[in-house]
N, CA, C and O atoms as a DFTB+ gen file, in Angstrom:
344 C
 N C O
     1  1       2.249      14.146       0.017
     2  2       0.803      14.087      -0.097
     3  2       0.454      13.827      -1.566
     4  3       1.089      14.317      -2.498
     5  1      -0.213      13.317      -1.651
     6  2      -0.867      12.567      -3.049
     7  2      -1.692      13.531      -3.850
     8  3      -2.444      14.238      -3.179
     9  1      -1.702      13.673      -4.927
    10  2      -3.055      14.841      -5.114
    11  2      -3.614      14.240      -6.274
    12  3      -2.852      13.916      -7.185
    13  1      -5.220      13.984      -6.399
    14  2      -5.699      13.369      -6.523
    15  2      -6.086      13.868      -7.827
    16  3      -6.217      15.084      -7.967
    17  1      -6.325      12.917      -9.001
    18  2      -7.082      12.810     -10.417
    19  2      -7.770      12.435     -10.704
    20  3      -8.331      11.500     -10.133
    21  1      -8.229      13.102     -12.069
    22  2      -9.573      12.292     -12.503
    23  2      -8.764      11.568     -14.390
    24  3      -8.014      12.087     -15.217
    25  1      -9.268      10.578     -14.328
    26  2      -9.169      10.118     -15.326
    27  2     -10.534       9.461     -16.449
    28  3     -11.312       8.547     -16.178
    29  1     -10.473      10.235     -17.657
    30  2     -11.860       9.747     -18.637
    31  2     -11.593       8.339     -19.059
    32  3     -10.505       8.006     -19.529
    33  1     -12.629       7.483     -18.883
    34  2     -12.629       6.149     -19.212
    35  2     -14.164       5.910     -20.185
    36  3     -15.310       6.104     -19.781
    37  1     -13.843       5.554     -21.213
    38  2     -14.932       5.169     -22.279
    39  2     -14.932       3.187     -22.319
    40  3     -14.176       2.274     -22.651
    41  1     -16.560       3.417     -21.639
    42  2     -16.719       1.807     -21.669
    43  2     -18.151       1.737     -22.328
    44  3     -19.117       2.383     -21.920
    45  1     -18.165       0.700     -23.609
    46  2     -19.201       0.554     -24.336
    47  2     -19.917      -0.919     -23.966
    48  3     -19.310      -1.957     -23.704
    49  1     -20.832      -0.801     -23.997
    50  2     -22.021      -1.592     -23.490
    51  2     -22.973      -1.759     -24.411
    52  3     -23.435      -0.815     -25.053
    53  1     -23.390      -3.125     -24.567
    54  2     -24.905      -3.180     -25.679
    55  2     -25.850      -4.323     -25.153
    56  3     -25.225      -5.191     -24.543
    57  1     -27.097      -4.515     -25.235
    58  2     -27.805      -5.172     -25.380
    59  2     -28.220      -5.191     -23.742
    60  3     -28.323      -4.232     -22.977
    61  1     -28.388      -6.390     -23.526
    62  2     -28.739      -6.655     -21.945
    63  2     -27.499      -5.999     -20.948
    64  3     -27.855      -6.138     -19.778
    65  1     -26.706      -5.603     -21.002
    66  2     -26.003      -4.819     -20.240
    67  2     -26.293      -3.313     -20.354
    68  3     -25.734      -2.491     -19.628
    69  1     -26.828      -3.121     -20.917
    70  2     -26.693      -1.511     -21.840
    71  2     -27.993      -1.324     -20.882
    72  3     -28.267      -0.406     -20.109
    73  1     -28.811      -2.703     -21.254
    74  2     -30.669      -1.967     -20.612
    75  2     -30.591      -2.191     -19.123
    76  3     -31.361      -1.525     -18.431
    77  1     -29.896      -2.905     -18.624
    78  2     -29.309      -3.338     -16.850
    79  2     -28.843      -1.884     -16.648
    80  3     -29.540      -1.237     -15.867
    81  1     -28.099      -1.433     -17.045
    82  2     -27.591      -0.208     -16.449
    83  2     -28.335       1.418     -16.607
    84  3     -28.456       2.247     -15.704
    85  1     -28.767       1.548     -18.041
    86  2     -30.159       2.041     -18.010
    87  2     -31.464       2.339     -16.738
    88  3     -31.905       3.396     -16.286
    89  1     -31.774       1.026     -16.467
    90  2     -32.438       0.677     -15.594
    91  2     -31.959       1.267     -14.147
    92  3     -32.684       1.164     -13.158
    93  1     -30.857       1.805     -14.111
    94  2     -30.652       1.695     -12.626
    95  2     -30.061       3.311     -12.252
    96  3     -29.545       3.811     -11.252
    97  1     -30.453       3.848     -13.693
    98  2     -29.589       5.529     -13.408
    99  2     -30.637       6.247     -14.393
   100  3     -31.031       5.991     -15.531
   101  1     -30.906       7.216     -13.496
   102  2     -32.053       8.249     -13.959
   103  2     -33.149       8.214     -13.076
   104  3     -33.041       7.572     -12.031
   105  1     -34.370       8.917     -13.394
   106  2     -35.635       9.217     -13.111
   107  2     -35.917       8.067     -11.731
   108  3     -36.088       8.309     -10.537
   109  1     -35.873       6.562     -12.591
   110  2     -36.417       5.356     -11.650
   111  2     -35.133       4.250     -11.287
   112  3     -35.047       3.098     -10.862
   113  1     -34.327       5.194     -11.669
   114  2     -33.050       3.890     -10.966
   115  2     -32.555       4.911      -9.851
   116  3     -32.992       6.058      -9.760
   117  1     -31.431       4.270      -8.873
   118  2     -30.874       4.477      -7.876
   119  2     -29.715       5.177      -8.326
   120  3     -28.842       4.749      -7.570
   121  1     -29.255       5.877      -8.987
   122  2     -28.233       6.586      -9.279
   123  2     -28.580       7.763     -10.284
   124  3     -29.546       7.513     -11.006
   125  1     -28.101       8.746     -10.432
   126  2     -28.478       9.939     -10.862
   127  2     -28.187       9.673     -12.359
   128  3     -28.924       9.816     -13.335
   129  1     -26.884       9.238     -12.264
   130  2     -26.087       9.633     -13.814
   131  2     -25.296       7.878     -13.815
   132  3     -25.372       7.054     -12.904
   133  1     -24.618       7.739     -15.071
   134  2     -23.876       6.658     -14.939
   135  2     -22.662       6.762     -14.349
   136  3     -22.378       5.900     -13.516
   137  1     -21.768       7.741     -14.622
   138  2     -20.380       7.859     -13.730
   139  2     -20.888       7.419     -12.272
   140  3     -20.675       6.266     -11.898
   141  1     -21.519       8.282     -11.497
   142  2     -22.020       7.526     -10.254
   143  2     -22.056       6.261     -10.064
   144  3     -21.356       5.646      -9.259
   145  1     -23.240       5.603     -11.123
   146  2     -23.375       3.989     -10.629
   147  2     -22.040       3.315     -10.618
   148  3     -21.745       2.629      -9.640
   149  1     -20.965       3.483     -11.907
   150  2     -19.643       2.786     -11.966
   151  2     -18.905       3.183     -11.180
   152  3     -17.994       2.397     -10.918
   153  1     -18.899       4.472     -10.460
   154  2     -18.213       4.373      -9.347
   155  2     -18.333       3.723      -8.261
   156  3     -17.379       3.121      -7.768
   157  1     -19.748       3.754      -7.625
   158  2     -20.215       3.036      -6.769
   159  2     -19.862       1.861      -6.987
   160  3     -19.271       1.355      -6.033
   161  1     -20.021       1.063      -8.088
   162  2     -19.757      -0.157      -8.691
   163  2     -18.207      -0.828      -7.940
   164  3     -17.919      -1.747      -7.174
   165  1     -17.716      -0.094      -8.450
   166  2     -15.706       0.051      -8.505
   167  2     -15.673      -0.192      -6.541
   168  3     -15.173      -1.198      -6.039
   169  1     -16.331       0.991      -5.670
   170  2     -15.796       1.139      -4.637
   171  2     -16.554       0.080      -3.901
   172  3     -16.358       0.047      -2.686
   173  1     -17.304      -0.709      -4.362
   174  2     -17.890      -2.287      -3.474
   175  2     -17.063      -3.020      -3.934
   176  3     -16.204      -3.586      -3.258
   177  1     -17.189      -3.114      -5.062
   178  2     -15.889      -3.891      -5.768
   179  2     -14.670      -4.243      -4.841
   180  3     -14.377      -5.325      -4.331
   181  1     -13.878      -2.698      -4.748
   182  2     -12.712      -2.687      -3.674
   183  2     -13.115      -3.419      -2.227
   184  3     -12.844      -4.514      -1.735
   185  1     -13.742      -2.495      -1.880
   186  2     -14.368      -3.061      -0.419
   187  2     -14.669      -4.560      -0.525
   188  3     -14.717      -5.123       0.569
   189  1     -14.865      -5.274      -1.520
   190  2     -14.877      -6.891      -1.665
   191  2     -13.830      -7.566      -1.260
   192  3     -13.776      -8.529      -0.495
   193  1     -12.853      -6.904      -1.917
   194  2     -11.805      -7.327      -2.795
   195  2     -10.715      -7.410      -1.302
   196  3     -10.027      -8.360      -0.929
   197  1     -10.885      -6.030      -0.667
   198  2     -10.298      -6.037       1.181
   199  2     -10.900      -6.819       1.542
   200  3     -10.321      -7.903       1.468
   201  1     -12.327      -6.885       2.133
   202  2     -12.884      -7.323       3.099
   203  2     -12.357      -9.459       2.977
   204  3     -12.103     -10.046       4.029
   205  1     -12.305     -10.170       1.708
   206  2     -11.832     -11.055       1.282
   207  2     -10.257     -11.254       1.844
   208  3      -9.827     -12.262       2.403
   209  1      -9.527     -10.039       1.547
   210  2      -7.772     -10.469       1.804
   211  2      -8.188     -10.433       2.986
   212  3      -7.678     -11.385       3.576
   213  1      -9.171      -9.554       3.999
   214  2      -8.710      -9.700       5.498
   215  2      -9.114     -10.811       6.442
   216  3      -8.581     -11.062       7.523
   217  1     -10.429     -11.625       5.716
   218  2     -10.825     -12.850       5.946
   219  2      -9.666     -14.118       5.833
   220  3      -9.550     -14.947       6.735
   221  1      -9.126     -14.132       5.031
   222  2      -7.775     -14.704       4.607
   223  2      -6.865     -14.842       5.622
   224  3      -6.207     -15.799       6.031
   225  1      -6.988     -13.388       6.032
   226  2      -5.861     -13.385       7.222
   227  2      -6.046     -13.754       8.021
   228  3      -5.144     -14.353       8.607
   229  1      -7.470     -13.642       8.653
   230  2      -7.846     -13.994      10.037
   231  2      -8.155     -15.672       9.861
   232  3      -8.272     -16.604      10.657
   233  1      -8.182     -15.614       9.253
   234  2      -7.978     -17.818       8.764
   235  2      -6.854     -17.891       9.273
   236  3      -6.582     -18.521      10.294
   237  1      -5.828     -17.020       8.358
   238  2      -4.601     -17.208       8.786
   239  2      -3.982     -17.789       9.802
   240  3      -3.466     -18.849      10.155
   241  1      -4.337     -16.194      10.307
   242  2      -4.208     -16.139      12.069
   243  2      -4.540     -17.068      12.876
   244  3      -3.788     -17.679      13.636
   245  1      -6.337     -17.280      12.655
   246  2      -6.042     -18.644      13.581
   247  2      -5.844     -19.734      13.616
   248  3      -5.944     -20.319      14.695
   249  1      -5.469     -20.460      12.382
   250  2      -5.099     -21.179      12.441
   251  2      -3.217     -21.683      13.196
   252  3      -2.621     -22.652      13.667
   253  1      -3.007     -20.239      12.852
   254  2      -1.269     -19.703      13.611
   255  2      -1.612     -19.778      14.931
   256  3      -0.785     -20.431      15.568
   257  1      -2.578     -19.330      15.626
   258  2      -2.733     -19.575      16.778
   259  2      -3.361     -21.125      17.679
   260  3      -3.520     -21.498      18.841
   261  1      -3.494     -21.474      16.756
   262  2      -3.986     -23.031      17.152
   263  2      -2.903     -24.350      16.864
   264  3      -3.030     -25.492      17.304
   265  1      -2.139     -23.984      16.255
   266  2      -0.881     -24.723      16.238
   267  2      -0.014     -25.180      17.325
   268  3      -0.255     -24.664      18.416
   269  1       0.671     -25.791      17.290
   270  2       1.130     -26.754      18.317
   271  2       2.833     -25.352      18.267
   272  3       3.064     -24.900      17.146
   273  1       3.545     -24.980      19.150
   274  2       4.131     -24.124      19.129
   275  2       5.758     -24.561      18.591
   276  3       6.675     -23.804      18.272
   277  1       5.726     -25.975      18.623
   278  2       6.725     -26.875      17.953
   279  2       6.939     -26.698      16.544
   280  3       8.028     -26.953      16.032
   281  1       5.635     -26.135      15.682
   282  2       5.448     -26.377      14.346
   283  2       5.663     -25.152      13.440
   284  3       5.707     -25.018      12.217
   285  1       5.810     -24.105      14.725
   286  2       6.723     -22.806      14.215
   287  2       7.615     -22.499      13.570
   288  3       8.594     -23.053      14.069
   289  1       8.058     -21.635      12.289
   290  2       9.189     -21.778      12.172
   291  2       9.110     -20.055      11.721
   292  3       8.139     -19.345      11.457
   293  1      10.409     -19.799      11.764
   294  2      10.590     -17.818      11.111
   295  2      10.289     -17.573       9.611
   296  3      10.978     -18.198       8.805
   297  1       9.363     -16.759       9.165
   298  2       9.562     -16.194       7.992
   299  2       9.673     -14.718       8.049
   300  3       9.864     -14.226       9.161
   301  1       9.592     -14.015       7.125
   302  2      10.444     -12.603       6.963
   303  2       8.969     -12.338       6.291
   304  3       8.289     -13.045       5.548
   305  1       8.771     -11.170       6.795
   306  2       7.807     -10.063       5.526
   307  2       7.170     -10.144       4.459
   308  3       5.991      -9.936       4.173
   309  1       8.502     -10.631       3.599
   310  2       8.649     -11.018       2.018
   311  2       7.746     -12.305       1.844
   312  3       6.893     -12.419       0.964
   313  1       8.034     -13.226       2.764
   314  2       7.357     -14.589       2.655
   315  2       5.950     -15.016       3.020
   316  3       5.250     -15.977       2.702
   317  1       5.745     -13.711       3.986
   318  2       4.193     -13.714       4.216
   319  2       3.469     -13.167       3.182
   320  3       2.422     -13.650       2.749
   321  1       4.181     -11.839       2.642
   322  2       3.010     -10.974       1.631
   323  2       3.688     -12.278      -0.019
   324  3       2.703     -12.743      -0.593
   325  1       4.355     -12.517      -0.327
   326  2       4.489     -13.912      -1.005
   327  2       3.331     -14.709      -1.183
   328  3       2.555     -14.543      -2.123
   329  1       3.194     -15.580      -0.294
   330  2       2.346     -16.623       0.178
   331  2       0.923     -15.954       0.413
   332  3       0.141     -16.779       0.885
   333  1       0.390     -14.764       0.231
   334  2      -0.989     -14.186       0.322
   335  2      -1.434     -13.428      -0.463
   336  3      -2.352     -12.661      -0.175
   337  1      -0.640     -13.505      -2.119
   338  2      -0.650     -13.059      -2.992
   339  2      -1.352     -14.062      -4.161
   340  3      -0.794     -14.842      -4.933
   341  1      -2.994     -13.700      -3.974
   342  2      -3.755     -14.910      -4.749
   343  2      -4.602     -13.830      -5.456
   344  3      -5.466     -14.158      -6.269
């Protein structure tokens, strides 16, 4: 079982990024504090970042399934996660 950490990360910001994020944490933004918003940030981020590889796949896929069954050939594991490594 994994047990889980926290790690401090210092990220500096100025000008139009500084007042963008400002804007969006406190009183009249949508997030309480900034750790919040960058987390939130991070975990769409991820969820992008899947939801993209699994689109990929399902291209993949059907295009594997629309193939002529002649045009098959074996690959191993290695050669799939290989070849879907973009």
């Amino acid at each position: 079982m994994s047990r889980a950490t926290t790690t401090t990360m210092t990220v500096r910001l100025s000008g139009a990024l500084s007042d963008f994020v400002s804007a969006n944490v406190g009183e009249h933004g949508a997030y309480e504090n900034i750790s919040e918003y960058v987390r939130d940030l991070i975990r769409r981020d991820k969820e992008h970042k899947e939801a993209e590889a699994f689109e990929r796949l399902k291209t993949e896929l059907t295009h594997a399934y629309a193939a002529p069954e002649a045009s098959y050939h074996p690959l191993t594991a290695a050669d799939v996660i290989a070849r879907n490594r973009v």
